[in-house]
C-alpha positions in Angstrom: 0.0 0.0 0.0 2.8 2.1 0.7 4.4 1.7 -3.1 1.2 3.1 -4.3 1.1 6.4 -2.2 4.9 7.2 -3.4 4.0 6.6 -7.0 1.1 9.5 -6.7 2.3 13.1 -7.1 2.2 15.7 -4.8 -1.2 17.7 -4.3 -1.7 21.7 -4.7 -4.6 22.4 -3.0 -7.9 21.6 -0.9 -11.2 21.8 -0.5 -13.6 20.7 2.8 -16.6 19.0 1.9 -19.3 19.3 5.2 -21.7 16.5 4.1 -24.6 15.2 6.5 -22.4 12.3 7.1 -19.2 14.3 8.6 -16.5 16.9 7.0 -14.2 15.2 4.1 -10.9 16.7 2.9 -10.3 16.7 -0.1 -6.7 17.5 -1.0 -6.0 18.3 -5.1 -4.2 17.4 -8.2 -4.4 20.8 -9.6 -0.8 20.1 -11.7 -2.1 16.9 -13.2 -5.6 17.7 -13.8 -5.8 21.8 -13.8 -9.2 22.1 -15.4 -11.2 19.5 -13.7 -9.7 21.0 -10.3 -10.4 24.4 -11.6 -13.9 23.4 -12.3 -14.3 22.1 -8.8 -12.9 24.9 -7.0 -14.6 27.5 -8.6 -18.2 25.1 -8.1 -17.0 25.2 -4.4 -16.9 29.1 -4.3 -19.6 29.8 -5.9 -21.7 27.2 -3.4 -23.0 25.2 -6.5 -22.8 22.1 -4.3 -24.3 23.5 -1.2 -27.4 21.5 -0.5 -26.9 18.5 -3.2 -27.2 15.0 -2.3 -25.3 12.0 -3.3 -27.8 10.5 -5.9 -26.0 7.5 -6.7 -24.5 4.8 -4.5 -23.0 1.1 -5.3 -21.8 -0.6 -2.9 -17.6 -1.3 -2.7 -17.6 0.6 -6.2 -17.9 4.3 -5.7 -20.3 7.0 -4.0 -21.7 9.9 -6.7 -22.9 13.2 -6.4 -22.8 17.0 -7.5 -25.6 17.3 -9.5 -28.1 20.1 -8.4 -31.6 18.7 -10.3 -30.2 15.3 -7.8 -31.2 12.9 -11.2 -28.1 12.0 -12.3 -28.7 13.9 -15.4 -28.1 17.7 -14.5 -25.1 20.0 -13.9 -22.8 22.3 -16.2 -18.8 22.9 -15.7 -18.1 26.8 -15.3 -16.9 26.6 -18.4 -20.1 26.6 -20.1 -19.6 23.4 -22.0 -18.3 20.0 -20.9 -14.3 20.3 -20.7 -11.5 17.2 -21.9 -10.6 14.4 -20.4 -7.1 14.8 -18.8 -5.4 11.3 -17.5 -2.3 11.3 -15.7 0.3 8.1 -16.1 0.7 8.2 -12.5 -3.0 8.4 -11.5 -5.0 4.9 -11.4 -7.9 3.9 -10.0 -6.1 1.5 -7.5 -7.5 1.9 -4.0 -10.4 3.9 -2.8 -10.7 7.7 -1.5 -10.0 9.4 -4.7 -12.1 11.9 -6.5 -12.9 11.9 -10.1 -14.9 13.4 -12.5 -18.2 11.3 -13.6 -19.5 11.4 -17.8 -21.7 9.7 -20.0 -18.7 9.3 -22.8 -15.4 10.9 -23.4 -14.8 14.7 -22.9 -18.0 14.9 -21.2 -17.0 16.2 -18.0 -19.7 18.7 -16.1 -20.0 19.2 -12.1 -20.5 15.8 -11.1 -17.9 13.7 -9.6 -17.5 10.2 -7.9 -15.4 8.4 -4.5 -14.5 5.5 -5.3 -14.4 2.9 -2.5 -12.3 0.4 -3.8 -10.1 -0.4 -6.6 -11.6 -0.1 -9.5 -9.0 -0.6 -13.0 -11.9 -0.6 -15.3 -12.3 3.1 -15.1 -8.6 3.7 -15.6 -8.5 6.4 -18.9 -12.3 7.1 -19.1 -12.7 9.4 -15.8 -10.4 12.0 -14.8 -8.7 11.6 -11.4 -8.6 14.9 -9.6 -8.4 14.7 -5.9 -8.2 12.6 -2.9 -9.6 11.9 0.6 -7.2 12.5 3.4 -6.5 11.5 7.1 -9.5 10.1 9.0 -12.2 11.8 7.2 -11.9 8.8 4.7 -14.5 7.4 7.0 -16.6 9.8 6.9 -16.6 9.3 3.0 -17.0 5.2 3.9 -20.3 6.4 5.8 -21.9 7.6 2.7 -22.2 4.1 1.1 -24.1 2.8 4.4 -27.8 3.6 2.5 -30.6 1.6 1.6 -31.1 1.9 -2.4 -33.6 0.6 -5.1 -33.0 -1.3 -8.0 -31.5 2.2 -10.1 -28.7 2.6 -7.2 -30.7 5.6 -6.0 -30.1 6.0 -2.0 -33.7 6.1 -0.4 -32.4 8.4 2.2 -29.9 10.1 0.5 -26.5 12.0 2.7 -26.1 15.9 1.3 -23.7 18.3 0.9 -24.5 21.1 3.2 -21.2 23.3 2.5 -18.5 23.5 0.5 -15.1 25.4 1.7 -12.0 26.3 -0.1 -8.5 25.9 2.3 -6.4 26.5 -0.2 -7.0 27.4 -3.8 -4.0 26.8 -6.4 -5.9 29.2 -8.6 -5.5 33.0 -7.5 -7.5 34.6 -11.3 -10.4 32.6 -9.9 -13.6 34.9 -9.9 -16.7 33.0 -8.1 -20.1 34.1 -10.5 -23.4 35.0 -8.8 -25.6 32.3 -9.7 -29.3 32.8 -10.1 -29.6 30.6 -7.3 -27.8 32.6 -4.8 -29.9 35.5 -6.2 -33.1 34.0 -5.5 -31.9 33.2 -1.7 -30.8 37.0 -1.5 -33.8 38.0 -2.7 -36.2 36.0 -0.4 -34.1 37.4 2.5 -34.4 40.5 1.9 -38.1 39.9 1.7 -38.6 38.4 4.9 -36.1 40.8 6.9 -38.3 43.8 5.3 -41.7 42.2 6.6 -40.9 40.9 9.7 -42.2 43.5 12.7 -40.2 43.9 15.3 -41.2 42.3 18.5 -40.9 44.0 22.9 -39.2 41.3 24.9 -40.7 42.1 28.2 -39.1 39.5 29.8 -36.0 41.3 30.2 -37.9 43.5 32.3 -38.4 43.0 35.9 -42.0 44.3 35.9 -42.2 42.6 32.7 -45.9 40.8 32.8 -47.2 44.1 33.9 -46.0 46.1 31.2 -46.9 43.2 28.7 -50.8 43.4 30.0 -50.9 46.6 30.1 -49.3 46.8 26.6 -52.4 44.6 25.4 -54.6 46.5 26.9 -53.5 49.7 25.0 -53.7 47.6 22.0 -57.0 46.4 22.5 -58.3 49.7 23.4 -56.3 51.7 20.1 -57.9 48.8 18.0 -61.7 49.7 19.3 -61.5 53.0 18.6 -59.1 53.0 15.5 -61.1 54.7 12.5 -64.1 56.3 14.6 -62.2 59.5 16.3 -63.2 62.8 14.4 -61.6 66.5 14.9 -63.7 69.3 16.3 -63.7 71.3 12.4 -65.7 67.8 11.7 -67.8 67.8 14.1 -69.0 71.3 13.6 -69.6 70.8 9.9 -71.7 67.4 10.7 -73.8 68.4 13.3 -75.9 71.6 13.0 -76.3 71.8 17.0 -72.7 73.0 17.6 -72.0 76.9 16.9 -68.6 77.7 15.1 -68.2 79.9 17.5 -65.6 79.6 20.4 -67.1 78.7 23.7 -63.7 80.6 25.9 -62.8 83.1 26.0 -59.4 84.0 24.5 -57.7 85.1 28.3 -58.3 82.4 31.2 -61.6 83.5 33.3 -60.3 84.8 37.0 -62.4 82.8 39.4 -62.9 84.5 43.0 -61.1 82.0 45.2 -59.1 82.6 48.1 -56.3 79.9 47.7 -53.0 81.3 46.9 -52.2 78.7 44.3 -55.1 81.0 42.6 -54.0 84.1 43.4 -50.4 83.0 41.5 -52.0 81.7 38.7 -54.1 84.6 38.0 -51.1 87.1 38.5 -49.4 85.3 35.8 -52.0 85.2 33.2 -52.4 88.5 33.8 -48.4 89.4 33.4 -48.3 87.5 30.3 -51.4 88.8 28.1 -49.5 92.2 29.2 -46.5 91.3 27.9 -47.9 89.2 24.7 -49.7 92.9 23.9 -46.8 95.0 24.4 -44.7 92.7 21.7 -47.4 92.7 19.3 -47.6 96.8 19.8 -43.8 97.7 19.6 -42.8 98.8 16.2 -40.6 96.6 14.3 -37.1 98.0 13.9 -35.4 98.0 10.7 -32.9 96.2 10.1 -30.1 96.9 7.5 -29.8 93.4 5.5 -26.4 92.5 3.8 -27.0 92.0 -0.1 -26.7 88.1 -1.2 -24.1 89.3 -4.2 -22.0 92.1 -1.7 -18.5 90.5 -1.5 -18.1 92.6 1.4 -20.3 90.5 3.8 -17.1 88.0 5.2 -15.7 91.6 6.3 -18.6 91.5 8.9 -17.0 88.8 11.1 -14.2 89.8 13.7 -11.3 87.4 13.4 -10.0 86.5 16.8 -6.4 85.3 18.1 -3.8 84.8 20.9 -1.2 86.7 20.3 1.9 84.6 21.1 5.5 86.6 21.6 8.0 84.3 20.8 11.5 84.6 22.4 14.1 85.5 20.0 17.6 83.8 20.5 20.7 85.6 19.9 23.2 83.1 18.1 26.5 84.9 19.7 25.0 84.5 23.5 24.9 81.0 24.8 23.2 80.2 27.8 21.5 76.7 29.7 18.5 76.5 26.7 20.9 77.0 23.6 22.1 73.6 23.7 20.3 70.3 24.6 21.1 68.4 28.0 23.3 65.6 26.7 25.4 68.4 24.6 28.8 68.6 25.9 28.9 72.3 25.0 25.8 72.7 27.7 27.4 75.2 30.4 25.9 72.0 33.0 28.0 69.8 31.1 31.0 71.6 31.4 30.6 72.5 35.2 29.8 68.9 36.0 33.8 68.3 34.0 35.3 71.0 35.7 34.4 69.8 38.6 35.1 66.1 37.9 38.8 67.1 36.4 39.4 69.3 40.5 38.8 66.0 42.3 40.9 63.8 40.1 43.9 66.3 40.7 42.9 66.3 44.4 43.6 62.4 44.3 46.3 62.3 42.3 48.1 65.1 44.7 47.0 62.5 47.8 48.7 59.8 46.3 
């Protein structure tokens, strides 16, 4: 078994297949077979396969799928037209968990493809081998042959493929289509979010049941009387009892009561009809408007600043702030070496 792994060539590429049965990895031959893994990739992307079941299964021989009408019959290759065969010398149909593309003939290659779960030599040169199923999710793919089918091979209770997932595509010009499917899905989506009402959780409340009932209530209450409320101008013009006339007066009527809350109320009614009079009597003042087309009307703001003096330096006179702290010119720096330089010749005259 071993001979036959080092006679395969290296892979570039791989794809993660989440079927109802558990994930499969699916590593790729893109070198060998670049337009059936191109094909594949770009059907990944694009979630062709996303929901497809696998509509043909025979038992020890292989596991098929990838067709969206689920008949065995459907599916087109992103290339608009079935693409070539391509068969590799070192590719052969010698164990099981590889990945090849399923046709009715030669150079008939579309979206559906096939695991095989054996050996299988007769299909050596008419399907092309594109992939393979790695590490333990081989069993996974194993699962997907344990079905009950009918006489055509069809699975009665058929595994899916929910997702499709690119880990690594050898193609970087790849440019995933929208597909009418994925429009449709948009579209209903968009429906549903723009009729949906949005809901009170009162439960996130801790008086939540009584605002809920009381909620209802209001509900209940705006639904009985929805449509039958009318405004006063209606009124007047439907029923020939009610005058058009104002029954109040336009000031608030002064009632004789001895309660100062009264007495304050009155005093400012009073104040303010006063005071609404007197604005309504003062003459308006002209006011000298600035002409739309005068230039001149920026000239009317006052421009505002800090003045900030800033300290000229002369270059001759050098004092602490002309040179930085680390500077040996600093007049710090050279104190702190004067000094430095006295007790070294102290020492030295000790010694």
């Amino acid at each position: 078994m071993s001979n036959i792994y080092i006679q395969e060539p290296p892979t570039n590429g791989k794809v993660l297949l989440k079927t109802s049965a558990g994930d499969i990895d699916i590593e790729l031959w893109s070198k060998e077979a670049p337009k059936a893994c191109r094909n594949f990739v770009q059907l990944c992307m694009e979630g062709y396969y996303d929901g497809t079941i696998f509509h043909r299964v025979v038992r020890e021989f292989i596991v098929q799928g990838g067709d969206p009408t689920g008949t065995g019959t459907g599916g087109e290759s992103v290339y608009g037209r079935p693409f070539k065969d391509e068969f590799h010398s070192r590719l052969r149909f010698n164990r099981r968990g590889l990945v090849a593309m399923a046709n009715a003939g030669p150079h008939d290659n579309g979206s559906q493809f096939f695991f095989t779960l054996g050996r299988a030599d007769e299909l050596n040169n008419k399907h092309t081998i594109f992939g393979k199923v790695t590490g333990d999710t081989v069993y996974n793919m194993l699962r997907l042959a344990e079905v009950e089918c009918d006489d055509d091979e069809r699975p009665l209770n058929a595994h899916k493929i929910r997702t499709a997932e690119v880990l690594h595509s050898p193609f970087d010009d790849i440019i995933p289509r929208e597909l009418k499917k994925a429009k449709k899905e948009k579209d209903k989506e968009e429906g549903k979010k723009s009729q949906s009402k949005a809901t009170k959780n009162f439960s996130l409340l801790s008086f939540g049941e009584e605002a809920e009932e009381e909620e209802e209530m209001v509900n209940q209450v705006s639904q009985t009387f929805k449509g039958k409320s009318k405004s006063s101008h209606d009124l007047l013009k439907d029923d020939p009892r009610l005058s058009s006339v104002p029954a109040v007066d336009k000031y608030v009527q002064i009632i004789n009561d001895d309660s100062d809350s009264t007495k304050v109320c009155t005093e400012y009614y009073l104040n303010y009809s006063k005071l609404s009079s007197a604005i309504t009597e003062a003459p308006e003042e002209d006011v000298e408007e600035l002409e739309e087309d005068d230039d001149k009307g920026w000239m009317a703001h006052v421009l505002q600043f800090d003045e900030q003096s800033r300290k000229v330096k002369d270059a001759n006179v050098h004092d602490e702030d002309t040179f930085e702290i680390y500077d040996p010119r600093n007049p710090v720096n050279k104190r702190r070496r004067e000094e430095s330089k006295k007790l070294l010749k102290e020492k030295k005259a000790k010694w």
